[in-house]
N, C-alpha and C positions, 0 to 999 in steps of 0.2 A: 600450516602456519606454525612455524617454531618457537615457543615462547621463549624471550630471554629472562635468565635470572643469573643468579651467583648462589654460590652455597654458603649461605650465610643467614641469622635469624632476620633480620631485616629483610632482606628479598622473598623470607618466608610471610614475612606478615603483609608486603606487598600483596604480594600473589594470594594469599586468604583476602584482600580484601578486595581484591579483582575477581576474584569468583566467587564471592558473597553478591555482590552487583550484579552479576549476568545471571546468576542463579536466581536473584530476586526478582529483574528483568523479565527474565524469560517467560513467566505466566502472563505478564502483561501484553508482552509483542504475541503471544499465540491468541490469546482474547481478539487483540487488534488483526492480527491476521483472519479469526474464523470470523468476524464483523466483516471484514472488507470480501471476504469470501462469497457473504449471504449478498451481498451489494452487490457483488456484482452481477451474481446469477440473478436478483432484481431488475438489476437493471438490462440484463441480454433480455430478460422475461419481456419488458418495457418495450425495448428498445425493436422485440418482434410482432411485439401490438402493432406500433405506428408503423412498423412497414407495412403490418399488413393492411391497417386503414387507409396507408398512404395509396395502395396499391389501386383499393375498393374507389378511390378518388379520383382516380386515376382513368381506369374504366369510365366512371363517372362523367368525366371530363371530354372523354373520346369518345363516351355514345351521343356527344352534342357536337363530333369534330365537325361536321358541316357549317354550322354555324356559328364556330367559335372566327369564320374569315372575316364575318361583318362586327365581329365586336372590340369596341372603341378599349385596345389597351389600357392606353391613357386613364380612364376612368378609378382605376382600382391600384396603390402602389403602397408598397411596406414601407411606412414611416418612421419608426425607431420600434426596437425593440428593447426592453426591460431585463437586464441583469440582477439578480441577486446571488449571493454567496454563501451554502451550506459548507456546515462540516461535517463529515463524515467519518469516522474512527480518527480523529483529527487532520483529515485531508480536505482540503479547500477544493471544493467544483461548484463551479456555476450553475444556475439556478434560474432558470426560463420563467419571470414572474410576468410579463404581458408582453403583446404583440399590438404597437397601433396600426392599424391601417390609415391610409388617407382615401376618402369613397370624393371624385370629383362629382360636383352635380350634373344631370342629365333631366332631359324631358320625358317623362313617362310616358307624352302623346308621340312623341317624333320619335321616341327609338324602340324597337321590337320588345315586343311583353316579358320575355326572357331574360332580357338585359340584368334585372334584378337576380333572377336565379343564378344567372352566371357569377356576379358579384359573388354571391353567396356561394356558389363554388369555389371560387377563386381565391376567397378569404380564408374559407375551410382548408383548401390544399397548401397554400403557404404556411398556414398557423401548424398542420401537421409535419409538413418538410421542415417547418425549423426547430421544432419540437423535437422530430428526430435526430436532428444534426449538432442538436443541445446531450440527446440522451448518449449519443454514438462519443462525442468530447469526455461526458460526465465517465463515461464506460472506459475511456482510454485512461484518464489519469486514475479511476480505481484501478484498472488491472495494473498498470504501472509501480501505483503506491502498494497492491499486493504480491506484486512478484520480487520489491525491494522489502518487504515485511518478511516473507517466506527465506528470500535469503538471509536473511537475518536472525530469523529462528535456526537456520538450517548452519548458517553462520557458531551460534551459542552452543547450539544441540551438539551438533557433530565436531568442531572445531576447538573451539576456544574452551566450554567447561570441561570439557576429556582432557584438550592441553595442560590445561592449569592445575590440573588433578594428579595429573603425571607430573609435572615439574613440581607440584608441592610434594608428591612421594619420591621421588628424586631428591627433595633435598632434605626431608627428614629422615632417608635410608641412611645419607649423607655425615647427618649431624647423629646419628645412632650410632653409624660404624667409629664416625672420630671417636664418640667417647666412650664405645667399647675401647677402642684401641689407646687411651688415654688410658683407663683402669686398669689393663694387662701391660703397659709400661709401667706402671707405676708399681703393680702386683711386682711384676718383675726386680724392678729397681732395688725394692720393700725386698724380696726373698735374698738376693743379690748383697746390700748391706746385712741382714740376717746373718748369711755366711760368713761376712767377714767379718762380724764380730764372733762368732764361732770359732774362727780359726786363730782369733785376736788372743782370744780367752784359754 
């Protein structure tokens, strides 16, 4: 990225105070980056718990597959789920605060003894799939909000403070050479009238 400027003390004081900013910056967005860093390896940590509980449930589920042909679906359905909104190194992700179920009533005499376990199966394995599929959301927009952080660092590091470092020594070589060359015309000029009144006299 090429910085523009002019060689001029005004473009010089521009430019120190564009790189006073991103020099100041920069500690901040690297904090913000090693923060969303730990987040996220958090949250992959997380997010391979519940697959693995999910998994364990799962089995769970399937060493009752016989029995799961006589049980009444209907009985057991995800009725609203509960949003809340964390921030994060100032990143907004969503926040899995409850899970209602709606349980329909059943006869404890007229439907198999199980009925209840199953429930309770049932409830366990939704509350973990959706838990998942909150943590796997929460995990995309930190890695997103950390690979737009890094570029960013990487942006000030590499890019923009070296730029503006080189274009302020650019234009103070600039304004040094003018006024050497300003003093040795003038030297000159000065030795120049010297002579002729030398030869005046």
């Amino acid at each position: 990225m090429a910085i523009k400027f002019q060689y001029n003390k005004t473009s010089l004081q521009q430019l120190e105070k564009q790189l006073k900013v991103r020099v100041r910056t920069l500690p901040i967005i690297k904090n913000k980056e090693s923060a969303l860093r730990m987040e996220v390896k958090k949250c992959k940590e997380e997010a391979v718990v519940l697959e693995e509980r999910l998994e364990k449930q799962i089995q769970a589920y399937e060493a009752m597959f016989a029995l799961w042909n006589e049980f009444d679906t209907s009985l057991i359905k995800v009725n609203d789920v509960h949003l809340g909104v964390r921030k994060i190194a100032g990143v907004r992700v969503p926040l899995l605060e409850n899970v209602d179920f709606e349980i329909r009533p059943f006869s404890l005499f007229n439907s198999p003894k199980w009925y209840s376990d199953g429930i309770h199966i049932l409830k366990n394995l939704a509350q973990t799939a959706i838990e998942r599929e909150f943590t796997l959301a929460k995990l995309n927009l930190l890695e997103h909000a950390r690979k737009k952080t890094t570029q960013k660092v990487n942006l000030f590091e590499k890019v923009q403070i070296p730029g503006y470092q080189d274009a302020l020594r650019k234009i103070k070589r600039f304004m040094e050479d003018e006024e050497n060359l300003s003093k040795s015309s003038q030297k000159i000029l000065k030795s120049i009238q010297e002579k002729r009144k030398e030869a005046e006299a």
